[in-house]
N, C-alpha and C positions, 0 to 999 in steps of 0.2 A: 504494500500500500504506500504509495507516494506521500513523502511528508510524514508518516508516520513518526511520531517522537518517542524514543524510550529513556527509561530511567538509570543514571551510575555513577557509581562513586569512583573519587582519585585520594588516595591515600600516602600521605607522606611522612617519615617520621623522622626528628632528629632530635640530639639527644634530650634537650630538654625541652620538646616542643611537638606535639603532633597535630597534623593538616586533615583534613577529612572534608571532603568535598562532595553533596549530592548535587549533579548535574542534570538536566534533563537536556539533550541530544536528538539530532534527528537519525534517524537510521539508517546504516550506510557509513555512516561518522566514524573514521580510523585512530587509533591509538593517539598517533600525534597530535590529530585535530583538536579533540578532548584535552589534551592534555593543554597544546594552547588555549583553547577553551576558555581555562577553567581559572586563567589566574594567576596560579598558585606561584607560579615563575616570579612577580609581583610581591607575596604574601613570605616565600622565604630568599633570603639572602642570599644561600650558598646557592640556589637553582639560577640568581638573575646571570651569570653569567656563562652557563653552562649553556652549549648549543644542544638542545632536546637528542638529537641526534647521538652525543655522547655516553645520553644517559640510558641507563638501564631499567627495565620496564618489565612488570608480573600479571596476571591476572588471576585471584586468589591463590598465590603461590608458585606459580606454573611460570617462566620465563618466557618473558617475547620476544625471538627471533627478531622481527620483523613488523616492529609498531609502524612503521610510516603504512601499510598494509593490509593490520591484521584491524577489520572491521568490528567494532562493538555489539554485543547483544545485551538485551535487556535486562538488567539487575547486576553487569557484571561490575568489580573491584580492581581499580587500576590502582598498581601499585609502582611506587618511584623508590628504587633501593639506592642509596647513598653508598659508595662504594671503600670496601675495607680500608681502614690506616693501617692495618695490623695481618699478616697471615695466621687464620688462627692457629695450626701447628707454632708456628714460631710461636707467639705468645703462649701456647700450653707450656710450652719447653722452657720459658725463662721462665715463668710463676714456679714450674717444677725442677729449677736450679735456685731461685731462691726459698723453696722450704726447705733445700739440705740442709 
């Protein structure tokens, strides 16, 4: 159906601060679009300067390949993951050099 609109959230988190964004969209509407959409680039600091394209993208969990792309369905949870300071192995291994 043409024009049809659906419902979805964009979810950001840093450490002391989380983004939760319900959007309403039309159908059709790809990862990036919503993501531009929505703001949020605006709302946190560390995303204004990041090209979308850099960034790394979920949908309830699940990593996306290929946001510029991969078309929205209704009710889904776009997630923006902030990317490691740390490999977790490496930090396992110094906490567990310094409890010797």
């Amino acid at each position: 159906m043409a024009g049809e609109r659906i419902d979805i959230e964009l979810v950001y988190a840093e450490p002391r601060d989380q983004q939760l964004i319900a959007l309403e969209v039309t159908a059709g509407t790809t990862l990036l679009e919503a993501f531009e959409f929505s703001g949020l680039r605006h709302r946190c600091a560390a995303l204004k300067d990041v090209p979308a394209t850099a960034l790394d993208f979920g949908i309830f969990g699940e990593p996306v390949a290929e946001p510029a792309s991969r078309e929205l369905r209704a009710g889904d949870r776009i997630e923006i993951y902030r990317p490691l300071r740390r490999d977790p192995k490496q930090a396992r291994r110094a906490r567990a050099r310094q409890q010797r």
